[in-house]
C-alpha positions as CSV (number, residue, x, y, z in Angstrom):
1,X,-20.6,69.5,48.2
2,X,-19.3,71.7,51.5
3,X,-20.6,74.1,50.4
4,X,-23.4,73.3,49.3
5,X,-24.3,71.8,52.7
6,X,-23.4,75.5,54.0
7,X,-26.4,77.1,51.9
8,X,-28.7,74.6,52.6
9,X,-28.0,75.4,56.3
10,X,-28.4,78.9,56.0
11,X,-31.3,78.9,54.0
12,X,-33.0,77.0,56.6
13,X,-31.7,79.2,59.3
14,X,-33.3,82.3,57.2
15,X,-36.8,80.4,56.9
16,X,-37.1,79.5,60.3
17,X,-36.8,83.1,61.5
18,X,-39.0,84.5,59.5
19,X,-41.7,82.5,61.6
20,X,-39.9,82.4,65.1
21,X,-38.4,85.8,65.7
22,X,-40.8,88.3,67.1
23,X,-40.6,92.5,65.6
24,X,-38.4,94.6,67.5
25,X,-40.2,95.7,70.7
26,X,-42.3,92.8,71.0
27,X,-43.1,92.3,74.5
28,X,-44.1,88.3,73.7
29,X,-46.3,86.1,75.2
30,X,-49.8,88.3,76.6
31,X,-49.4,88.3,80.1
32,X,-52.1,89.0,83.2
33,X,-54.6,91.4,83.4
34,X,-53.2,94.9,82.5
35,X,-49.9,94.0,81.7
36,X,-47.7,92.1,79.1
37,X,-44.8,90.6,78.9
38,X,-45.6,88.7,82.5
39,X,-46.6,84.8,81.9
40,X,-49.6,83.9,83.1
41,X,-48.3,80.8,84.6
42,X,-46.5,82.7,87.1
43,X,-48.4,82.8,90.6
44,X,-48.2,84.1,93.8
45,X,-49.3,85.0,97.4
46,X,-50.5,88.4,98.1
47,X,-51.3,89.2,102.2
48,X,-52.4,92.9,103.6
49,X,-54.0,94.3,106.5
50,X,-57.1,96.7,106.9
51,X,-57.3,99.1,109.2
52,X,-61.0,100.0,111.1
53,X,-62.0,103.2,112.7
54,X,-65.0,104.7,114.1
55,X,-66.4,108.0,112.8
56,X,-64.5,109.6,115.3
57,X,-61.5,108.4,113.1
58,X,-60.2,106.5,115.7
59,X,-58.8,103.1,115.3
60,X,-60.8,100.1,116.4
61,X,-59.4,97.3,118.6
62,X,-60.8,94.8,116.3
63,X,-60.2,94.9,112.8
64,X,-62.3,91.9,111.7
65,X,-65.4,91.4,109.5
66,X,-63.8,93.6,106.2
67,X,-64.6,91.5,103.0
68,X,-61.7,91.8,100.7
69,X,-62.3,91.7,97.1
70,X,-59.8,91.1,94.1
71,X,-62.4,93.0,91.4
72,X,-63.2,90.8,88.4
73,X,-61.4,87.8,90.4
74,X,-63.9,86.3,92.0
75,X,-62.0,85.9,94.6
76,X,-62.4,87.2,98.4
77,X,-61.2,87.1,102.0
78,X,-62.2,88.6,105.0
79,X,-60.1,90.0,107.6
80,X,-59.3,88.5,111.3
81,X,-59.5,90.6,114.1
82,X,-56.0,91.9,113.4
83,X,-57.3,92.6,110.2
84,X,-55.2,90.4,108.1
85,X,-56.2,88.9,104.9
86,X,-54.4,86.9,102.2
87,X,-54.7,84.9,98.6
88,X,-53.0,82.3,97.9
89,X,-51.4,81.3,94.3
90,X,-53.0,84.5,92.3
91,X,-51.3,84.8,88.9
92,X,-49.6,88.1,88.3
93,X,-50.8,90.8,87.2
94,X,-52.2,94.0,88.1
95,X,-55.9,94.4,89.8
96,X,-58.1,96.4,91.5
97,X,-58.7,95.6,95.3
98,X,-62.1,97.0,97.3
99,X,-62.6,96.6,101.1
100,X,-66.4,96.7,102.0
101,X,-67.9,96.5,105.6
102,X,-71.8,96.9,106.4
103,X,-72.1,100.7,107.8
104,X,-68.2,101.5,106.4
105,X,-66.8,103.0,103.6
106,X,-65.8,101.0,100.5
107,X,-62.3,101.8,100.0
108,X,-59.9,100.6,96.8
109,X,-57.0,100.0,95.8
110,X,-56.8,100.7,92.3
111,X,-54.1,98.8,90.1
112,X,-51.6,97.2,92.1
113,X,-49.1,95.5,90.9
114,X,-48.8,91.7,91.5
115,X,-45.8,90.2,90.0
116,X,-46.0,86.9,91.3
117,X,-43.5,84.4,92.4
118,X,-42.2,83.2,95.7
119,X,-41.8,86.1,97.7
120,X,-45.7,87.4,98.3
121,X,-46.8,90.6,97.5
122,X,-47.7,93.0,100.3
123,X,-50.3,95.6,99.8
124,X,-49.9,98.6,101.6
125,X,-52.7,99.0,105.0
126,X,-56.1,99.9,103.7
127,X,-58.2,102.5,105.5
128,X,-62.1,101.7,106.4
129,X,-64.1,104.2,108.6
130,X,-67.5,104.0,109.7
131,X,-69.8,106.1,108.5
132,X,-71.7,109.4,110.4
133,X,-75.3,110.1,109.2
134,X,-76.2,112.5,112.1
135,X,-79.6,113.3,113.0
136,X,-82.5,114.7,110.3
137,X,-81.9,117.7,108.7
138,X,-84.9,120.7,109.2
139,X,-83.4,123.0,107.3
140,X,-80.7,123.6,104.4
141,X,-79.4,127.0,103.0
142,X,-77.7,128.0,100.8
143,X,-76.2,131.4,101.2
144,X,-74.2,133.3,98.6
145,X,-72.4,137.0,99.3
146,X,-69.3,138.9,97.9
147,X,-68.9,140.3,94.4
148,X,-68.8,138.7,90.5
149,X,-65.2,138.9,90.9
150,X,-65.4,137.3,94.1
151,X,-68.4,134.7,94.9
152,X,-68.7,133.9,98.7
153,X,-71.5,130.8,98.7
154,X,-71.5,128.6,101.8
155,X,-74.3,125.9,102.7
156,X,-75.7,126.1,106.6
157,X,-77.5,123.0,107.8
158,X,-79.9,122.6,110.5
159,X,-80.5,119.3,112.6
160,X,-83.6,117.8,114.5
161,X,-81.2,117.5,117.4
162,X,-77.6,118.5,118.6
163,X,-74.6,117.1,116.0
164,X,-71.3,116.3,117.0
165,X,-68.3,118.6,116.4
166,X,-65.4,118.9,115.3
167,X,-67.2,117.6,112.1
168,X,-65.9,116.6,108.5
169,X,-68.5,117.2,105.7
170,X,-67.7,116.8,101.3
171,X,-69.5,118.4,98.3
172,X,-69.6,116.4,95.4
173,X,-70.0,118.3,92.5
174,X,-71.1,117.3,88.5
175,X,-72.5,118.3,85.4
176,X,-75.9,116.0,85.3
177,X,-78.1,115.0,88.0
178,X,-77.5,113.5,91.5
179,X,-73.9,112.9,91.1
180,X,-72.5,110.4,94.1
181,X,-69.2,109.4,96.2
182,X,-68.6,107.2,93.1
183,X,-70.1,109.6,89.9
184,X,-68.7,113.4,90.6
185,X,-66.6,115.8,88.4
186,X,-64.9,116.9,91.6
187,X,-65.2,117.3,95.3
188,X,-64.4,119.6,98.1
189,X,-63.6,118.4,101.8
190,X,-64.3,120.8,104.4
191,X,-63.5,120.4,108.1
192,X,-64.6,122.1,111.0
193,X,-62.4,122.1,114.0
194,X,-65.0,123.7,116.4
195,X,-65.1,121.3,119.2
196,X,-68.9,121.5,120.5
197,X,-72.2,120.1,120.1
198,X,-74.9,121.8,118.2
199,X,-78.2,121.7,116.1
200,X,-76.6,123.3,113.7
201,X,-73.4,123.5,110.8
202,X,-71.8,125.8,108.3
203,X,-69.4,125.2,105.6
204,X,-66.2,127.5,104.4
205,X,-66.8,129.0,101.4
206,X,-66.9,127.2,97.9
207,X,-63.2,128.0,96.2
208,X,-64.5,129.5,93.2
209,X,-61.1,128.5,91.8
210,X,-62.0,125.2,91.8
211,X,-65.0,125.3,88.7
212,X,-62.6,127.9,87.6
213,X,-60.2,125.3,86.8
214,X,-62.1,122.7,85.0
215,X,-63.7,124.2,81.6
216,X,-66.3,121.8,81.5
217,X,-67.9,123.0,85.3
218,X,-67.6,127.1,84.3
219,X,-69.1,127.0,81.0
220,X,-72.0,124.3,82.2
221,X,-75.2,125.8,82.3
222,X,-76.3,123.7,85.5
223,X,-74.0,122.7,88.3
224,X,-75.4,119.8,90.6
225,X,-74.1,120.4,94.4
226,X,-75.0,118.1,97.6
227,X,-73.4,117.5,100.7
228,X,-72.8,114.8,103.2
229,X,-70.9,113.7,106.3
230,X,-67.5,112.3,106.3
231,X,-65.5,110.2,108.3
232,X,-63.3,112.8,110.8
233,X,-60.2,111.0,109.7
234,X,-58.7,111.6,105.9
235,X,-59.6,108.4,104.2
236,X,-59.5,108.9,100.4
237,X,-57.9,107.3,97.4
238,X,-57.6,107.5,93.5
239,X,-59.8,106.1,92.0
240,X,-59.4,104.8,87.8
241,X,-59.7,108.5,86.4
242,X,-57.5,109.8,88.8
243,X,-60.0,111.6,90.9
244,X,-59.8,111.9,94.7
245,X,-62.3,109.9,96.2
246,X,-63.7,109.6,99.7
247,X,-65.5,106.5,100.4
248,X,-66.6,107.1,104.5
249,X,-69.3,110.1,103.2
250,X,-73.2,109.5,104.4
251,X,-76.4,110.0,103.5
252,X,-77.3,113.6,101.6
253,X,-77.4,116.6,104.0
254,X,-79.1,119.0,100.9
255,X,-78.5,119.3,97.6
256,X,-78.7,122.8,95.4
257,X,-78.3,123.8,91.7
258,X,-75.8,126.8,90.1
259,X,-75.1,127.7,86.8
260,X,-71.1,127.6,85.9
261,X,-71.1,131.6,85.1
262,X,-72.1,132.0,88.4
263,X,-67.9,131.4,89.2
264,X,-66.8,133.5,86.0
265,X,-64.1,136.3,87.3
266,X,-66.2,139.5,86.3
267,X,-64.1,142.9,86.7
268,X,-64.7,145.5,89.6
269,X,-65.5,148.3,86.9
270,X,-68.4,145.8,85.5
271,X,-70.3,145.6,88.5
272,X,-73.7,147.8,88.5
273,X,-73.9,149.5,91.7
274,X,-71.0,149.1,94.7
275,X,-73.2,147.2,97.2
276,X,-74.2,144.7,94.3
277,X,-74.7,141.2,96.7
278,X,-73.9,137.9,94.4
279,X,-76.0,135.7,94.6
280,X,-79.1,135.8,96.3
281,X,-80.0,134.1,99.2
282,X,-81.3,130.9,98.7
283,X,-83.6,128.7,101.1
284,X,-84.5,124.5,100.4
285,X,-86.8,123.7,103.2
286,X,-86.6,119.8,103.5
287,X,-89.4,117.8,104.9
């Protein structure tokens, strides 16, 4: 009779963890937004501060007025002058966090982690700089020199009035039409530390190196270049594909077209004739 008490039992032990037990692995219940194994019962404060400059990249007494957005949320704050900002009983998770500000740059925070419970979660200071436009271009060149192993193409900008300097300017570069500060292959920050005020602006050189690098921008047939203003001070982050993003940049300064092979190392003993000038000198007249 024991033991067949004893079998019973085990049988029934068997049975119920066949339906129970979870595989090896398993990370259980689905948790929040981009991760697992975190209940979605579990909630939590999260605070920050933002940080406001000027296009000088100087920092602003008052930090106030910065909407802060938890992306897909819903939900939003806005800083106080000290640029504080906080939510209250968010479940864990991780999310996506933009700062916006009329005349500012959007800046993000791109998955944070939020894991909830009593002790808040403090996101690391957020940059936001205004924005520098500048007065209306007159005239944008493009001008290419050097060699086909050694392409020297800068872009020279001329302004309706003086412009001031030291200056920060980025080329956003793709592989289809009027790429943006948000749609770009890649980008290149330059920054002039000429401390003056003119009518007038050149870039460094374009590093060849960098379509060199990426096999889709050398073998493309069209490149499509512009330029625009930045915020003197560094603001940048990484946005969901990993690229480097600067959110302060302005309105268009010019834009131009290249092929890719225009960046293709060609050998000193291929060039034609030893004062052979790559490319020619280019000239977009903008109304």
């Amino acid at each position: 009779m024991t033991s067949k008490i004893i079998l019973s039992l085990f049988s029934f032990i068997a049975i119920y963890s066949m339906f129970s037990c979870t595989k090896e692995g398993d990370p259980g219940p689905p948790g929040p937004p981009g991760d697992t194994g975190v209940y979605l019962s579990l909630k939590g404060n999260i605070t920050g501060k933002v940080i406001v400059y000027d296009t000088l990249g100087r920092a602003l007494a008052d930090h106030s007025g910065v909407v802060v957005i938890i992306d897909s949320t819903g939900l939003a704050d806005t800083t106080d002058a000290s640029g504080a900002y906080s939510f209250s009983d968010v479940p864990a998770g991780r999310y996506n966090f933009s700062y916006i500000k009329e005349g500012y740059g959007t800046y993000r925070i791109i998955r944070q982690l939020h894991p909830g419970g009593p002790q808040a979660t403090k996101l690391a200071d957020a940059d936001v700089g205004q924005i520098y436009n500048g007065p209306p271009v007159t005239l944008f060149v493009l001008f290419g020199y050097g060699s086909p192993d050694n392409p020297r193409i800068t872009q020279y900008v001329e302004f309706e009035s003086q412009i001031r300097k030291p200056v920060a300017t980025v080329l956003y570069i793709d592989t289809s039409a009027a790429p943006s500060k948000t749609k770009f292959k890649t980008n290149i920050r330059y920054y002039s530390t000429w401390d003056a005020y003119e009518a007038w602006y050149e870039t460094p050189e374009i590093d060849p190196e960098i379509i060199r690098s990426d096999s889709s921008l050398i073998n493309a047939r069209t490149l499509y270049f512009f330029l625009a203003f930045d915020n003197l001070r560094n603001i940048h982050y990484r946005d969901e594909q990993g690229r480097t993003v600067y959110p302060c940049t302005g309105q268009q300064l010019g834009a131009f077209t290249l092929s890719g092979s225009t960046f293709i190392r060609t050998p000193f003993s291929a060039r034609k004739t030893d004062d052979w000038i790559y490319p020619q000198l280019r000239r977009f007249r903008l109304k």
